[in-house]
N, C-alpha and C positions, 0 to 999 in steps of 0.2 A: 645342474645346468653348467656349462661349458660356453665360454669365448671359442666361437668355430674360426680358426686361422687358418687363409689357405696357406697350402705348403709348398704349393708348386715354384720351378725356380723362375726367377725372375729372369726378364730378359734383359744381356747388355751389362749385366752388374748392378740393377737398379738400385737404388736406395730403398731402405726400409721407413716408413713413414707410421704416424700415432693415428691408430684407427678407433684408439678407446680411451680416455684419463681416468683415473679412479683416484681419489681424496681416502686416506686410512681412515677410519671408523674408532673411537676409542672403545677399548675392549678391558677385559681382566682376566689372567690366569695364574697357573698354579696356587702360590696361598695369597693373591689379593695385588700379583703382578700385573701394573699401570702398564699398557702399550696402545699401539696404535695395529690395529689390522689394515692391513692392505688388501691383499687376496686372501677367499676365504670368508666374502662379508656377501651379501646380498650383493654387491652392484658388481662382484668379483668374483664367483665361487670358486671356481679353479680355471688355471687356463694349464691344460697338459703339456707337462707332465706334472706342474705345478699346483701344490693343493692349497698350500697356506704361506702368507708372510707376515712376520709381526717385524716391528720395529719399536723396543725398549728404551728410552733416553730419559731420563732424566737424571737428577744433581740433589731431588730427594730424597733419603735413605726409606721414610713412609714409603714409597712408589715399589720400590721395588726387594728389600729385607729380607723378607721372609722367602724369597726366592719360588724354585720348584721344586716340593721335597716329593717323595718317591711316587713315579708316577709310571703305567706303562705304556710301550709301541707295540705295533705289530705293520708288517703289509705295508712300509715307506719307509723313506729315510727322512734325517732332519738334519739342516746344515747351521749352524751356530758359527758368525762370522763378528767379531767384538769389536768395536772403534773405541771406546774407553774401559776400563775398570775389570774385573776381576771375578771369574768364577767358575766354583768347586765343584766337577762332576764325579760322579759313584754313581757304580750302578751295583744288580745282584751277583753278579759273573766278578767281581775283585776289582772291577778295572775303577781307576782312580786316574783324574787330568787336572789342569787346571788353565784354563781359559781367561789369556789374558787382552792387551791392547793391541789388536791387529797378528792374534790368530785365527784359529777357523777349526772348526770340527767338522766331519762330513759320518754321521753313525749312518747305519744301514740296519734298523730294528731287525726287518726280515722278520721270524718266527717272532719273535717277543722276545722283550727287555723289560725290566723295570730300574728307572734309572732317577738319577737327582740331580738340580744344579742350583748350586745355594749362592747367593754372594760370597765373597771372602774379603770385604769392606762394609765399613759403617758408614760412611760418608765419603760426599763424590761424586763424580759423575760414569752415569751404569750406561752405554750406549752403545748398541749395535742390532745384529740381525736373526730371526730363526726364519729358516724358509724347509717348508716339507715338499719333499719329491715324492713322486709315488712310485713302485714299482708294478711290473708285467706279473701278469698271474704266475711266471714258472718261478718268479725266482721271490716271492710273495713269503713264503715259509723257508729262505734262504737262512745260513747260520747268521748270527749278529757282527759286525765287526764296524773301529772304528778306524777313522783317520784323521789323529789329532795333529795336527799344523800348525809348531811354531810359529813367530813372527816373522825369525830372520827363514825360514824355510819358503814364505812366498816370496816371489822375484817382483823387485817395483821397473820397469821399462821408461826412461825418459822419450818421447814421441816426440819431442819437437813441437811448434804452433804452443808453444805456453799449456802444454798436457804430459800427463803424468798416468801412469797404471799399477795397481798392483792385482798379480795374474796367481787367482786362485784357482781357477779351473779354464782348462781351455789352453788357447795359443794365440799370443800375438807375437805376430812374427816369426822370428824365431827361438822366442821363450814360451813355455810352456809351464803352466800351474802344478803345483802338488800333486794335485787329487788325481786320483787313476782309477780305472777299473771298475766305472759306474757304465751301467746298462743305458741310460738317456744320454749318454757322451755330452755331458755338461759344459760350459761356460758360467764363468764363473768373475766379474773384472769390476771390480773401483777405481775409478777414475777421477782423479783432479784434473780439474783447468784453470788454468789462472785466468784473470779476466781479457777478456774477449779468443781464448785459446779456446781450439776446436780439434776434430779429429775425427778418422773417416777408420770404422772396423769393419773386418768382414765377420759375414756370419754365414755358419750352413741355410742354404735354404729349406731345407729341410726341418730346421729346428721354430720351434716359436721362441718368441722372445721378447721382453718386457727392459724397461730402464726404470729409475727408481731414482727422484732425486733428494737428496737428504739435505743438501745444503748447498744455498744461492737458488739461481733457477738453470733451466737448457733450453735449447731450443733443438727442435728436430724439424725439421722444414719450416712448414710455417706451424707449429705448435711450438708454445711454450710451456714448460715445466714448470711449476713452483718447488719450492722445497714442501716433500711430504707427499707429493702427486706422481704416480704408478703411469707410465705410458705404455699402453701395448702395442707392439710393431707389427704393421702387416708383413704381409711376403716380401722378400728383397735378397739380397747376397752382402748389403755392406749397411749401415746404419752411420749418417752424420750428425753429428749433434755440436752445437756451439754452446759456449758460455755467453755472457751479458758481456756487455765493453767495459761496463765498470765494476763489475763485481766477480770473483771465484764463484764454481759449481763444483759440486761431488754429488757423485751418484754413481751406481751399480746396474752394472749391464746383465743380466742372465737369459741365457737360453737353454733349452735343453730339448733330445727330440720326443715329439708326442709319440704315449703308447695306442694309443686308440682302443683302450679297453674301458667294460663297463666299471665306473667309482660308485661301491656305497663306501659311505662314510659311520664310523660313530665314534665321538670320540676322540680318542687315541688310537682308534682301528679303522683301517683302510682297506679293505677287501674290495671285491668281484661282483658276491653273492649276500644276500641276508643271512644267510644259512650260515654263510664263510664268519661274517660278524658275530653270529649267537656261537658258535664255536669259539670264538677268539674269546669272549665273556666267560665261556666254561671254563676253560685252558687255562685263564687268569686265575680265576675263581678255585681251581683248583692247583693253585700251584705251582702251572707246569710252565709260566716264562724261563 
């Protein structure tokens, strides 16, 4: 099932407003990894191009340790964005990273990967983001590549109104994010506000797009955000969002544009067709990521 967003443009520059909330659901992956799902849960399945979001945070080494040891993609990408602590990726291809405080990874599985991401701390706190994108059937069995993204490699934007950006996909103004050469022509932005600091983005109207507050609360018209709560944006070309008068917000803006193609799901595999999935199961099974 799918959040249907229209996509038509709005008229006038309208604003983009919350036409849906969704609360993270706790969830557990890899070997025993604590998170919170966001999209990707019954009250969220996917909203395209968007299949999944987790948000990891805690301070106890139990939560999160044993990390995600080797595991495979195929048929999406997954973007790994870190607000604290530290971790070890490998996959079967040699490639070797390491994901620290306020980098970002952007893989693109395409055919298949099998890959790992372990802690590289015993204590502390583990917190940030994985969000999977899906891809268009052509480019589905595309080769693998990644784009690992420093710290100092995203650009932070001071906005003025007590707000703040750092631009991992996308353009504000005129700075634009790392990331390049993705098919959903992504948006990708973290935003501080200090309290009662606000700030007016544009968005394609074309794209859907969701905010995501992780800490303090927003306000988007007359909707308010808690920390932890997913807003979905209707149609619009710009999206306003305020902080409280006495407290900071952070949250994450992302859009990207819908493919309008059929998702099965299984797993770690994101295809088209069933048929496409019981393939992808063989291909593993034998070997052939």
């Amino acid at each position: 099932m799918s959040v249907a967003i229209s996509n038509h443009p709005a008229s006038n520059g309208a604003g983009r407003s919350v036409v849906k909330t969704v609360r993270g659901m706790a969830a557990s992956d890899g070997a025993g990894v604590r998170l919170s799902r966001v999209i990707g849960q019954p009250a969220l399945p996917d909203l395209d191009p968007f299949l999944m979001l987790d948000e990891f945070r805690s301070d106890d080494a139990k939560d999160y340790i044993a990390g995600f040891p080797d595991h495979p993609h195929r048929g999406f990408e997954t973007v790994t964005y870190m607000l604290a602590g530290r971790m070890r990726h490998g996959d079967n291809q040699g490639n070797t990273g390491l994901l620290r405080a306020g980098s970002a990874q952007w893989m693109t599985a395409g055919r298949g990967i099998v890959h790992s991401e372990i802690p590289e701390q015993e204590n502390g706190l583990m917190w940030g983001f994985q969000l999977w994108v899906n891809l268009p059937a052509r480019l589905k069995m595309t080769a693998p590549r990644y784009q690992d993204i420093e710290p100092e490699a995203i650009p932070t934007v001071a906005l003025g109104n007590g707000a703040t950006v750092r631009v991992v996909a996308g353009r504000v103004g005129d700075t634009s994010g790392p990331v390049s050469g993705v098919v959903t022509e992504p948006i990708y932005l973290d935003f501080a506000l200090s309290a009662g600091g606000e700030i007016s983005q544009a968005l394609p109207s074309s794209h859907n797009a969701f905010l995501y507050v992780y800490d303090g609360a927003a306000r988007v018209g007359s909707s308010r955000l808690e920390r932890g709560t997913l807003g979905v944006l209707g149609p619009g070309e710009r999206v306003e969002v305020a902080a409280e008068a006495d407290k900071p917000a952070r949250f994450i803006l992302v859009a990207g544009k819908p493919i309008g193609e059929p998702v099965v799901k299984y797993g770690p595999f994101v295809m088209n067709t069933e048929s496409e999935i019981r393939q992808a199961i063989t291909d593993f099974r034998a070997g052939r990521f």
